[in-house]
N, C-alpha and C positions, 0 to 999 in steps of 0.2 A: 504494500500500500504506500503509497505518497503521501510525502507529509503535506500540510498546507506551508510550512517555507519553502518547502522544495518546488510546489507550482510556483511560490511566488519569484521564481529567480533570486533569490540571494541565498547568499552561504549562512549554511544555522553557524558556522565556527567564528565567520566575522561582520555577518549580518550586512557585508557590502553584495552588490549586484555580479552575479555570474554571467561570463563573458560567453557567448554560444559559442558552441563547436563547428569550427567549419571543418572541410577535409583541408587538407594542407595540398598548395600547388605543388609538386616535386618533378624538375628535370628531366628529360628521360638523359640516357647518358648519351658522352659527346660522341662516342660510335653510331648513336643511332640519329643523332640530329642531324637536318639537312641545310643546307642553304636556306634564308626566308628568301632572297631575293629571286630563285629561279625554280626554288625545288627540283635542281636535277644540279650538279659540278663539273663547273668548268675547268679542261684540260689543255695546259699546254704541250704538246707533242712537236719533237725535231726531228725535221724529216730533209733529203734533199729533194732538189728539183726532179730530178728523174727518177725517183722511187715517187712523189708527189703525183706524177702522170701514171702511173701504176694504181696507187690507194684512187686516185680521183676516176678511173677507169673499172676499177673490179669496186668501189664501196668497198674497200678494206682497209685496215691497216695490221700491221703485227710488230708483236714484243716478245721478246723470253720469257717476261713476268706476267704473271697477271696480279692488275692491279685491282685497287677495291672500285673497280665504276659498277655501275648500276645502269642497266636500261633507259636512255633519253639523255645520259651525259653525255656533254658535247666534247668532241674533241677538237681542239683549234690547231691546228697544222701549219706549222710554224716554219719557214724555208729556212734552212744554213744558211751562218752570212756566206757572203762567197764577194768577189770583188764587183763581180759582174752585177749584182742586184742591189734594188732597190732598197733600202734601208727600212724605207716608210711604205713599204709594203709586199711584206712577209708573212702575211694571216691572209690566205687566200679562198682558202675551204674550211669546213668545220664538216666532221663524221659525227653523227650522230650514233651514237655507240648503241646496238640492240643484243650484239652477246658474245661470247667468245666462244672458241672452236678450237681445241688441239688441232695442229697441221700435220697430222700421221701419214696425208699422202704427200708431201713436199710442197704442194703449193706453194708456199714463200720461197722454194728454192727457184721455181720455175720462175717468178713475176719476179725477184727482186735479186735472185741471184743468188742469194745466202740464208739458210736454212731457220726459221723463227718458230719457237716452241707453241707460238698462241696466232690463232688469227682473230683479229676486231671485224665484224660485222656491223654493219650498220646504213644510213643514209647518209650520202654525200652532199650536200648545199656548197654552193657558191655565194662569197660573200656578197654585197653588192659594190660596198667599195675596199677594194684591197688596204691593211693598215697592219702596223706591228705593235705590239706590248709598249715597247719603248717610248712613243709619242703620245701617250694615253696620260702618264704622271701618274703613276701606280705609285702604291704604298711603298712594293718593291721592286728591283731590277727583277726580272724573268729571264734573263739570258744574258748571264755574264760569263767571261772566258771560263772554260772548261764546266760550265755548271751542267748538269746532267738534265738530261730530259724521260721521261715524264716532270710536270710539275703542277698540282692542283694549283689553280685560281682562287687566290686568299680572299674570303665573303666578302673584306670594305671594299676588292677592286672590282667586284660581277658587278656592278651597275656600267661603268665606265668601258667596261668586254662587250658587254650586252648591247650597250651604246652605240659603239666602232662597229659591232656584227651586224646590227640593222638586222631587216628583213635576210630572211635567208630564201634562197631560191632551190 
């Protein structure tokens, strides 16, 4: 049975008012959090020009690793500098990442010449206007000497990625 202080909201111990119980908001963890800005993560991927006319021709790309993407992350495809190219515009394509595929029959040996443990599947888009990392004013450099590629698109800079991608085609 319930007391009558107990309906009346306050504590018989100190006779002040009892605070309601909400549930408490709790995080999920940060493996499982997404982007707010895109709901899918942005990649940047180093590729050169003539492997670039291969993935832009077959919708592939391939790696040794597989990394953590998920379905609908985009991969932005990044040209080696080289002398010959354009500085301000090295983000030519973005893959739309839909799955990966061990290459057990050599495909990667056949299209790119050198044997890759994983093939990327996906949709290929053309950007509308060609543009690099570098001219955007990112939080951070994306491509400094020797820095490795893959490299996820850090959340403060997907607006200013998203921006430069425009419509994809």
């Amino acid at each position: 049975m319930i007391s009558d202080h107990a309906r009346s909201g306050r504590s018989v111990a100190t006779d002040k008012p009892i605070a309601p119980v909400t549930p408490r908001m709790v995080a999920p963890p940060a493996a499982a959090r997404r982007p707010p800005v895109t709901q899918r993560s942005l990649w940047k991927f180093n590729v050169s020009e003539a492997n670039l006319r291969v993935c832009v021709g077959h919708s592939l790309f391939a790696d040794n690793q597989r990394r953590n993407l998920i379905a609908h992350d985009w991969l932005l495809l990044q040209l080696i500098k080289t002398p010959q190219l354009s500085m301000h515009r090295r983000i030519t394509h973005v893959l739309e990442f839909e799955r990966y595929e061990p290459d057990k029959a050599g495909l990667s040996l056949q299209l790119w010449g050198k044997r890759y443990a994983n093939l990327m599947h996906g949709r290929m888009h053309a950007v509308d206007r060609p543009f690099s990392l570098e001219d955007l004013g990112l939080s951070k450099p994306y491509s400094q000497q020797g820095k490795i590629s893959p490299e996820r698109i850090a959340m403060e800079d997907e607006h200013a990625v998203l921006t430069a991608i425009g419509t994809l085609n």
